[in-house]
C-alpha positions as MATLAB code, in Angstrom:
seq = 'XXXXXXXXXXXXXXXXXXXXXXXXXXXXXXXXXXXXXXXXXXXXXXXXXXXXXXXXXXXXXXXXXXXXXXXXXXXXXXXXXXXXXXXXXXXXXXXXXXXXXXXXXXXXXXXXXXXXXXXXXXXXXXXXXXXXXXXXXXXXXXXXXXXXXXXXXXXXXXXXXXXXXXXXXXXXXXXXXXXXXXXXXXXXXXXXXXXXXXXXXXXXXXXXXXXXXXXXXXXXXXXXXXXXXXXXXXXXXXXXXXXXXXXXXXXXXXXXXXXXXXXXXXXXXXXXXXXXXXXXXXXXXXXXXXXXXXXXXXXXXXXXXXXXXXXXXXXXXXXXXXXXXXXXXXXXXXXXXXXXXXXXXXXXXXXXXXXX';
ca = [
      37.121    5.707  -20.845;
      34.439    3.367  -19.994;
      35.014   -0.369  -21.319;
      32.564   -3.839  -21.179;
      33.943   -6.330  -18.944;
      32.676   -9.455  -17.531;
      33.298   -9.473  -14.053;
      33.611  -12.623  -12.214;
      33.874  -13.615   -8.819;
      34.492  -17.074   -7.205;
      33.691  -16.945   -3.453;
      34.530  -19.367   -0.868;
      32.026  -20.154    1.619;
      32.193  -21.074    5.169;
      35.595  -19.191    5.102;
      35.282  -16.758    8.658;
      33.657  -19.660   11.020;
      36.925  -22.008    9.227;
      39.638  -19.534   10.101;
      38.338  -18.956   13.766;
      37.908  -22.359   14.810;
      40.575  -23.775   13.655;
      44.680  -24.072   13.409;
      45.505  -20.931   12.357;
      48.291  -21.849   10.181;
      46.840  -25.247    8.006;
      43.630  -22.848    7.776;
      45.603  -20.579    5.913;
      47.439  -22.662    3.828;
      44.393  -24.698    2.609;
      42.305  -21.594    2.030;
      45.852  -20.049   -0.489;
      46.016  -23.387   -1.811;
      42.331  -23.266   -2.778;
      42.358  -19.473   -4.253;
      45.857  -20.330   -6.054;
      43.982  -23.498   -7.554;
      41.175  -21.192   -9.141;
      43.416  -18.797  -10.424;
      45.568  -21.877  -11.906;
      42.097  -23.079  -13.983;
      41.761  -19.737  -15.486;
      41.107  -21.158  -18.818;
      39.094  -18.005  -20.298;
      42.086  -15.485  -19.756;
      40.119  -13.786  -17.005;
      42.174  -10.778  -15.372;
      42.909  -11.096  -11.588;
      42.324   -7.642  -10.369;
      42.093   -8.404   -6.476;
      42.338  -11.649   -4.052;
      39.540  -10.500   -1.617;
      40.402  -12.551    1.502;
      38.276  -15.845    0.657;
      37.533  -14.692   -2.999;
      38.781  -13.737   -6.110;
      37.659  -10.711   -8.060;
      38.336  -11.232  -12.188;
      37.390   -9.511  -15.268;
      37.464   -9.822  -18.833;
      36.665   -6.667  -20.902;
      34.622   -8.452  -23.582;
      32.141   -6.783  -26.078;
      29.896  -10.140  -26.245;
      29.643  -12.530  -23.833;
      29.923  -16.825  -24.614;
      27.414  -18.081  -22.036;
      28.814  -21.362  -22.547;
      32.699  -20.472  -21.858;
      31.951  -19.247  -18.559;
      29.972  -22.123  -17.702;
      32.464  -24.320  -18.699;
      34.855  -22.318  -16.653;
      32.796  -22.259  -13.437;
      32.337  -25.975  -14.076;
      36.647  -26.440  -14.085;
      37.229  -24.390  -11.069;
      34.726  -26.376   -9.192;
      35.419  -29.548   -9.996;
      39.409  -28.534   -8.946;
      37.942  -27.320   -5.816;
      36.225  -30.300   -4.715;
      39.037  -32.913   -5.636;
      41.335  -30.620   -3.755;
      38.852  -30.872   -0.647;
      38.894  -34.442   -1.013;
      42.348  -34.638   -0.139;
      42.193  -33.375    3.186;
      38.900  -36.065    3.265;
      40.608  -38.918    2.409;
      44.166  -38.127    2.115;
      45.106  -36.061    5.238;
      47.561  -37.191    7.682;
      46.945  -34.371    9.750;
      44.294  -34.059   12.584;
      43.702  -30.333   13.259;
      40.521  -28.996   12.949;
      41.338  -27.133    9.570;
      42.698  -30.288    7.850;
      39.786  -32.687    9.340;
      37.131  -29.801    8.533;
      38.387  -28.531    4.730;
      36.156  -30.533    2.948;
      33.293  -28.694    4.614;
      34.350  -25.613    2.953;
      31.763  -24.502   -0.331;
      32.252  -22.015   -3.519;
      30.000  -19.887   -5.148;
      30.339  -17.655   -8.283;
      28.698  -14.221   -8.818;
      28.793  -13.041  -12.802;
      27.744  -10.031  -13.949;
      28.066   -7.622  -17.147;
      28.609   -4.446  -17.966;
      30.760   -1.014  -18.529;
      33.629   -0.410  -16.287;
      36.645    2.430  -16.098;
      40.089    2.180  -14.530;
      41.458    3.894  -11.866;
      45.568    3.399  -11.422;
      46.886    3.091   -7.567;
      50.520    2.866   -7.223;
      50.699    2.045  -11.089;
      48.311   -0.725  -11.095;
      44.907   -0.347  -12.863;
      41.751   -1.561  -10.875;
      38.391   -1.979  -12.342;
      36.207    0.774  -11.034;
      32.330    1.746  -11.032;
      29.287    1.213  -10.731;
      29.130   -2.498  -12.066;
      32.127   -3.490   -9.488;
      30.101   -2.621   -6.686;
      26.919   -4.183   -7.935;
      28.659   -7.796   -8.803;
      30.018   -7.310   -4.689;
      26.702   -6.419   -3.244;
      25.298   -9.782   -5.189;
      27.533  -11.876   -2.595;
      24.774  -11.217   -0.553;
      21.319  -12.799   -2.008;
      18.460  -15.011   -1.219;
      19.849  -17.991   -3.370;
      18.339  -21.159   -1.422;
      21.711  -22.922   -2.542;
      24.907  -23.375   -0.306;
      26.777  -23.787   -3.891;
      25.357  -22.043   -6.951;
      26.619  -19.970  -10.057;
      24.593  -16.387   -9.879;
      24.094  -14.415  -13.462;
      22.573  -11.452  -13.567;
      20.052  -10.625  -16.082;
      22.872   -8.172  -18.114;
      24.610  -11.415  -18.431;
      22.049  -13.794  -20.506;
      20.656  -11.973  -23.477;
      17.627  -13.998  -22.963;
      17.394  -13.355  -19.512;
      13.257  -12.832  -19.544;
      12.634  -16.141  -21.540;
      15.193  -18.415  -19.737;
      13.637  -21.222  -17.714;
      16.031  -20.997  -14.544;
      15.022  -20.006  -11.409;
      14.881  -15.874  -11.042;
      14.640  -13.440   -8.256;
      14.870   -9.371   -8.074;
      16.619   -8.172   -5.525;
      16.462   -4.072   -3.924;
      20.104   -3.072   -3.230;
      21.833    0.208   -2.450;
      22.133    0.669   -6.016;
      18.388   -0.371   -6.942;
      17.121   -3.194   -8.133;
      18.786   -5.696  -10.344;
      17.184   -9.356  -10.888;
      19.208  -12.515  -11.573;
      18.966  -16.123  -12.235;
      20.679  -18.762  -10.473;
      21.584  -22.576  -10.536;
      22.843  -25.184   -8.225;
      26.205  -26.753   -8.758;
      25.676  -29.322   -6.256;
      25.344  -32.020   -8.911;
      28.869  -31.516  -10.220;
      30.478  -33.355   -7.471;
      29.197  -36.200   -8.792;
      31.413  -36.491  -11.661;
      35.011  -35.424   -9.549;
      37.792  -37.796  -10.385;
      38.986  -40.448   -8.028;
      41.316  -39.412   -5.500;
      43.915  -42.182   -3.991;
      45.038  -42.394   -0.878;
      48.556  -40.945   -0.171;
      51.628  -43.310    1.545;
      52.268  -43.206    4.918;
      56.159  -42.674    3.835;
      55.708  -39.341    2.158;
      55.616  -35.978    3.399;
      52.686  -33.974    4.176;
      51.733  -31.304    2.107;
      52.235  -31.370   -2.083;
      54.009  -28.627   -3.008;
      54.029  -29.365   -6.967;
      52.099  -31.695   -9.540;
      52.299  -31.321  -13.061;
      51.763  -34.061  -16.344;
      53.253  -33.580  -19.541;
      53.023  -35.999  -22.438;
      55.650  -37.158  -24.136;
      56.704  -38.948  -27.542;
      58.805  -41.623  -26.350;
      58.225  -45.197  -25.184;
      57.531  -45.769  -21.137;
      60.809  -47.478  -20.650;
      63.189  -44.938  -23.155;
      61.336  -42.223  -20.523;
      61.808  -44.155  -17.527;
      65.557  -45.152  -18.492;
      66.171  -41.180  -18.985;
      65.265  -40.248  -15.512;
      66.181  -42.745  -13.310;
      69.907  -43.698  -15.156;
      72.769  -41.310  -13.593;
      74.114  -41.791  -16.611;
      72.100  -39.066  -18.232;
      70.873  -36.983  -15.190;
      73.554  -33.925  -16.291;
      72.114  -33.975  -19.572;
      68.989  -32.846  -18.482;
      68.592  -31.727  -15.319;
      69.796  -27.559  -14.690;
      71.827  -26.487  -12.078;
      73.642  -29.473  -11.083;
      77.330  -29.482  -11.646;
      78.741  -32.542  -10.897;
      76.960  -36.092   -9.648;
      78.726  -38.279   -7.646;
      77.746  -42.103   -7.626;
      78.168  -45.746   -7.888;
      78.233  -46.358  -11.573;
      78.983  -50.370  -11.031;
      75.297  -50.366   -9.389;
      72.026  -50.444  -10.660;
      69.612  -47.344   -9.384;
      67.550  -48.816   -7.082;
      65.733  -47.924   -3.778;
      67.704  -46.747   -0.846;
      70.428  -46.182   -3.014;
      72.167  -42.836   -2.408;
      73.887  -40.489   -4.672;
      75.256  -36.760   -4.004;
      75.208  -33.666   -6.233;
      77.248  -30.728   -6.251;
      74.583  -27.748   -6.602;
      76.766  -24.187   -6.698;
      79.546  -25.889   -5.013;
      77.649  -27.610   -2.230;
      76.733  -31.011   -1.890;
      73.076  -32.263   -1.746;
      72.679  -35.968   -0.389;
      69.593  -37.745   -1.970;
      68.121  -41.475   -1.946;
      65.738  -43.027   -3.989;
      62.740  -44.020   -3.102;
      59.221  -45.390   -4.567;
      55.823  -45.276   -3.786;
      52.953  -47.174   -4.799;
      51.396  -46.581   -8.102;
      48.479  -48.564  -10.197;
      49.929  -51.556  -12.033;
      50.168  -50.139  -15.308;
      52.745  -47.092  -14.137;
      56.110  -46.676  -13.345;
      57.452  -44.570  -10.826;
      60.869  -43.260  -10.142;
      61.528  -40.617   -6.865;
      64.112  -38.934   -4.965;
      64.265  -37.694   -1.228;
      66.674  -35.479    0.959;
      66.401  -33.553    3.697;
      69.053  -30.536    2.454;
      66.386  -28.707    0.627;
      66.287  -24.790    2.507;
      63.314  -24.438    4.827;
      61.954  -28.006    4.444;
      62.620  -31.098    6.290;
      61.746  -33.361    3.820;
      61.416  -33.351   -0.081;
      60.945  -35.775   -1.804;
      59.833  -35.498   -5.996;
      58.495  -38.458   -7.674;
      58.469  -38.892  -12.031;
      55.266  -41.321  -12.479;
      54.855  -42.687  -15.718;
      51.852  -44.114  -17.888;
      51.637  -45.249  -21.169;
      49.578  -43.332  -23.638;
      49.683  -45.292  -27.088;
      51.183  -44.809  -29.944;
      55.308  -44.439  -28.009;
      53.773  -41.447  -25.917;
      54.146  -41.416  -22.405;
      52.609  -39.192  -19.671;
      54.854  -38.056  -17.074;
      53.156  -36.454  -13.647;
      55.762  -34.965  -11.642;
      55.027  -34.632   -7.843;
      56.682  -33.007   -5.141;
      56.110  -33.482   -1.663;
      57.427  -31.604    1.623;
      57.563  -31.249    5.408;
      58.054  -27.725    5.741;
      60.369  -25.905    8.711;
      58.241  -23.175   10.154;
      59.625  -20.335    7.964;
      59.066  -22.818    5.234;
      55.512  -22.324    5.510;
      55.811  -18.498    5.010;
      58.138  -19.109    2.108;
      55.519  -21.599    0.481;
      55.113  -19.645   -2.788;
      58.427  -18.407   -3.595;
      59.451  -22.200   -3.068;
      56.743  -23.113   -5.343;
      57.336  -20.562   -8.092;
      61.391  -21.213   -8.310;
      60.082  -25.344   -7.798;
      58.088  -24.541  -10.992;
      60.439  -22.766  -13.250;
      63.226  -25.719  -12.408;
      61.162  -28.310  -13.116;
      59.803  -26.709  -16.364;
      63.487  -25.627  -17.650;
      64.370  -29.276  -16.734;
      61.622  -31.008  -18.767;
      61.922  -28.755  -21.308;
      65.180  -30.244  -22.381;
      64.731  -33.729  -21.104;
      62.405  -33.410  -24.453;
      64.772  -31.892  -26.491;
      67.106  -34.687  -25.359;
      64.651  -37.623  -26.313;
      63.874  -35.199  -29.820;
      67.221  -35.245  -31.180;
      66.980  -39.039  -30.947;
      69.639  -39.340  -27.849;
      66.985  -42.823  -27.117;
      67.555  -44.066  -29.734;
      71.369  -43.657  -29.270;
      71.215  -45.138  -25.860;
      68.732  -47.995  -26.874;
      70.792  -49.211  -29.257;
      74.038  -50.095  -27.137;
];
């Protein structure tokens, strides 16, 4: 049975020269780093039906198409791109050519409309037809742009009146014509990155912000008091430290994690003036050398805070082959965990503690 599906297709470009002239390894990492970050701003529910060596190939079976969502969408995973670039711009530590050369790295996006069928290999349904192979042939156009969105004309319903710039193109299919624009100007408008301590490892395995109704120093008395770690934090069955001190830097506390004991010290970093930051390091964490995760705060008005938690590693050399199974289990631990660090601070426990 033949269904309509938009079909979608982020490319990155520049991706064969990067990989053969440069580390082997960091190439690979940043280029899954960069495909993991589009499929993580996926805001339009598009379907991930292959990972095409530097591209992603998406669909959405759709009976009308919102021009403007996908714009919007292409907008978000280039923006993400390019702040992620800027990283290994400003940020690296690293000199190999793939970390010194990432930001030269470019994305493009092919969208096109139209029926498709499924075909089931191994119990997993692909998209199929003659629409998949045209949006794949349109990789390869006569687009003047390095960085451009591509729609072909089954995609605009006013394809014939629009203003943008058009070209028809002869392919193995026939002809098809499409319209194109430049995305160059977005960069623009991409957030300020900061420059990362000298102190913390290389590579940042986890970053998420949640916001939270509860003053900045009720938060930031929650997470960096022992007193209330257990409460909070999963997996940890016992905590051993000096409760006659005050949790400061350097200061080193051990926890007994399915009966064996993790060392960790706090540590800080530098943060704007207006945030608070509380972070933990040890070098017991299975294929890394270092890991350290840091709970930023910020106030956002009205008793909310935002929280960003970060996580940084140095990796052992399996680590690097284990770097999304760390990340996954890394995610669901630190979700379960702020999960009921806000049930905590709901049933009024900062209040209770505030109070004494």
């Amino acid at each position: 049975m033949t269904q309509n599906a938009i079909l979608f297709i982020p490319d990155i470009s520049g991706f064969t020269e990067f990989v053969h002239n440069t580390a082997i390894n960091h190439s690979r990492h940043i280029i899954t780093e960069l495909l993991e970050l589009l499929i993580d701003k996926n805001t339009i529910d598009l379907q991930l039906a292959e990972i095409e060596g530097d591209a992603l190939f998406l669909y959405k079976l759709e009976e009308t198409i919102d021009i403007n969502a996908i714009n919007k969408q292409i907008e978000q995973m280039y923006k993400a791109f390019h702040t992620h670039l800027k990283r290994y711009e400003f940020q690296r530590i690293c000199n190999c050519g793939a970390c010194s050369s990432a930001y030269n790295l470019s994305l493009k996006f092919v969208v096109h409309y139209g029926e498709i069928e499924f075909i089931s290999i191994k119990h997993t349904k692909k998209p199929y037809g003659a629409n998949v192979i045209q949006v794949h042939r349109l990789l390869k156009n006569e687009v003047p742009f390095d960085e451009y969105a591509l729609f072909t004309e089954k995609v605009l319903p006013n394809f014939h009146k629009s203003k943008e710039a058009k070209l028809t193109a002869n392919y193995d299919f026939g002809t098809i014509s499409y319209t194109y624009q430049s995305l160059g100007h977005l960069k623009s408008n991409l957030p300020e990155v900061k420059p990362i301590p000298d102190n913390l490892p290389k590579y940042k395995l986890f970053d998420s912000t949640e916001t939270i109704q509860v003053p900045i120093l009720d938060l930031y008395e929650v997470i960096s008091n022992f007193d209330y770690r257990l409460l909070w934090v999963k997996g940890v069955d016992k905590l051993e430290y000096e409760k006659n001190k005050v949790n400061r830097a350097g200061l080193k506390h051990q926890c007994l994690i399915n009966k064996n004991r993790v060392e960790q010290t706090t540590v800080k970093k530098n943060v704007d003036k207006d945030q608070l930051v509380y972070g933990e390091s040890t070098n017991q964490v299975p294929y890394t050398k270092r890991f350290q995760v840091y709970y930023v705060l910020e106030d956002a008005g009205n008793n909310f805070t935002k929280l960003n938690i970060e996580v940084f590693v140095d990796f052992k050399p399996l680590g690097f082959l284990l770097k999304p199974l760390l990340k996954k289990n890394l995610q669901k631990v630190i979700s379960e965990n702020i999960k009921d660090l806000i049930l905590l601070i709901d049933s009024g426990f900062t209040k209770e503690f505030t109070n004494n």
